[in-house]
C-alpha positions in Angstrom: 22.0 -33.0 29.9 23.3 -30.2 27.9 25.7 -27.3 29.1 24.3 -24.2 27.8 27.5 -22.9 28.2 28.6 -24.7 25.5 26.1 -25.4 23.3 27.1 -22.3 20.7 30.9 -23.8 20.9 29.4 -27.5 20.3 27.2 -25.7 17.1 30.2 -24.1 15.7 32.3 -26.8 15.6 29.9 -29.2 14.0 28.0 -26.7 11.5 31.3 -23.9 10.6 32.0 -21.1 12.4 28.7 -19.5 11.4 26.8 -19.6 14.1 25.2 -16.3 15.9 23.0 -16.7 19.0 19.5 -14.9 18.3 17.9 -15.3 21.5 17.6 -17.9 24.2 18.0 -21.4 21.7 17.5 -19.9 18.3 20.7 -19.8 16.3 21.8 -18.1 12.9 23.7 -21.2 11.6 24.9 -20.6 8.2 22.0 -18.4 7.3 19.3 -20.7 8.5 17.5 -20.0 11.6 17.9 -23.3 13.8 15.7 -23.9 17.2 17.9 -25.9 19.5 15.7 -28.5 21.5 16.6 -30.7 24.0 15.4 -33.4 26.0 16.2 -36.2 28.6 14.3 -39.9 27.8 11.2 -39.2 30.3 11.1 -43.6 29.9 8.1 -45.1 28.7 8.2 -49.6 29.4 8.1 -50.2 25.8 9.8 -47.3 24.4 12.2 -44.1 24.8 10.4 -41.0 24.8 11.0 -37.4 24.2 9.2 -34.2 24.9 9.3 -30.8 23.4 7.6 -27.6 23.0 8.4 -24.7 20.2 6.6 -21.7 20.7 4.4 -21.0 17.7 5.3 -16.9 17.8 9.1 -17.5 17.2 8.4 -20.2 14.7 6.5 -18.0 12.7 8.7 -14.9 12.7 11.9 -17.0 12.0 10.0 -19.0 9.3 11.4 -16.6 6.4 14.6 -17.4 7.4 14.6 -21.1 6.7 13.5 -22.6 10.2 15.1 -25.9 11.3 14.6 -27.4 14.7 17.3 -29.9 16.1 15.6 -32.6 18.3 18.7 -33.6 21.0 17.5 -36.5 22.1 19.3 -37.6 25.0 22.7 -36.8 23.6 24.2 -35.0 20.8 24.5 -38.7 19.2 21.0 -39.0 18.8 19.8 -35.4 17.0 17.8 -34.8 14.6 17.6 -31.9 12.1 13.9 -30.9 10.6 13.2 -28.9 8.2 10.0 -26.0 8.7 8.7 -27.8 5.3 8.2 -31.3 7.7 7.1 -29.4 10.2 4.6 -27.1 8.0 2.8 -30.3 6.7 2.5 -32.1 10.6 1.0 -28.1 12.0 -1.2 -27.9 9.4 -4.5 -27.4 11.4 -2.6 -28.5 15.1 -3.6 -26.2 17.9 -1.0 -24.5 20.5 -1.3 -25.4 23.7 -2.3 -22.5 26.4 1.4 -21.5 26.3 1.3 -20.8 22.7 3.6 -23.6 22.4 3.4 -26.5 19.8 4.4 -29.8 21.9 6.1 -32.9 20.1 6.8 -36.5 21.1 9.8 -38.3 19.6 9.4 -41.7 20.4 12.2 -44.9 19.8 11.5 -48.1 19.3 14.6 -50.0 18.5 16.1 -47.8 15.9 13.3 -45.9 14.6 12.2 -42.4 15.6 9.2 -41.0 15.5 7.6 -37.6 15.4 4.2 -37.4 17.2 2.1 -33.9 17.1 -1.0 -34.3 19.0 -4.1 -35.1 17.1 -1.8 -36.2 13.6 -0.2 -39.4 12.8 3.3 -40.2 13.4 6.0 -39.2 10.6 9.3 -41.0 10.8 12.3 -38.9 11.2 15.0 -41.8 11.0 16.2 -40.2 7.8 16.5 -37.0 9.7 19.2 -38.3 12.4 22.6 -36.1 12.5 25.3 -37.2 14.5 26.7 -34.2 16.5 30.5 -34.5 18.1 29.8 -32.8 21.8 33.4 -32.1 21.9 34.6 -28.2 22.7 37.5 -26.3 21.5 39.2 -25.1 24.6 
C-alpha cells in the first residue's frame, strides 16, 4: 500500500524536483500533468489483477497539459507510465460509469501487462513499465 504521505517525496525523487501537487493525486511533474493511480492485486486464479478508475472531468481539463496516468501496480516496482495519446485511442467511444469515472483493468500474466477498458480489446502496456525507487529523503 502506498503512504500518501509520501507519495509527492517518492515523485520528486524519481522524476526531479519538479513536482507540484494539483489536487488530491494529480501532480505537475515537469510540466506534464500526471494522475497517480494505485492499486493492491484484487487476485484473480490464473492472473494478477488491477483496478482503477480516472474520472473523465479531470481527465479532460488536464488534457492540455499533457495527461499521463501512472498505474502503481502493487508496488512502485511494477508502474506504468501512459500517455493521454494511449489512452485517447482505448476512450474513443467508452462510456463513464455512473460516477463519471472511466474504470481500467491491468491484468499480468507472467510478465505481460495488460490494459483492459470495458467493451475494447486489451492493449499491452509492457513497454510502458517504469521502475520507481520508493525510497524517501529524510
Amino acid at each position: 500500500m502506498i503512504n500518501r504521505q509520501h507519495l509527492e517525496e517518492i515523485l520528486k525523487n524519481n522524476f526531479g524536483k519538479e513536482v507540484k501537487k494539483i489536487e488530491g493525486n494529480w501532480f505537475l511533474i515537469n510540466e506534464n500533468v500526471v494522475r497517480v493511480c494505485y492499486s493492491k492485486d484484487l487476485g484473480h486464479s490464473d492472473y494478477k489483477r488491477y483496478f482503477f478508475g480516472v474520472q473523465k472531468d479531470k481527465y479532460q481539463k488536464y488534457h492540455a497539459n499533457g495527461v499521463q496516468i501512472l498505474y502503481i501496480c502493487g508496488a512502485f516496482t511494477q508502474s506504468f507510465l501512459i500517455p493521454s495519446a494511449v489512452l485517447d485511442n482505448l476512450l474513443k467511444g467508452v462510456s463513464v460509469a455512473n460516477d463519471n469515472n472511466w474504470k481500467f483493468d491491468i491484468h499480468q500474466m507472467n510478465n505481460k501487462f495488460e490494459l483492459i477498458v470495458t467493451g475494447k480489446s486489451h492493449i499491452d502496456i509492457s513497454s510502458y513499465r517504469i521502475q520507481l525507487n520508493p525510497s524517501i529523503n529524510s
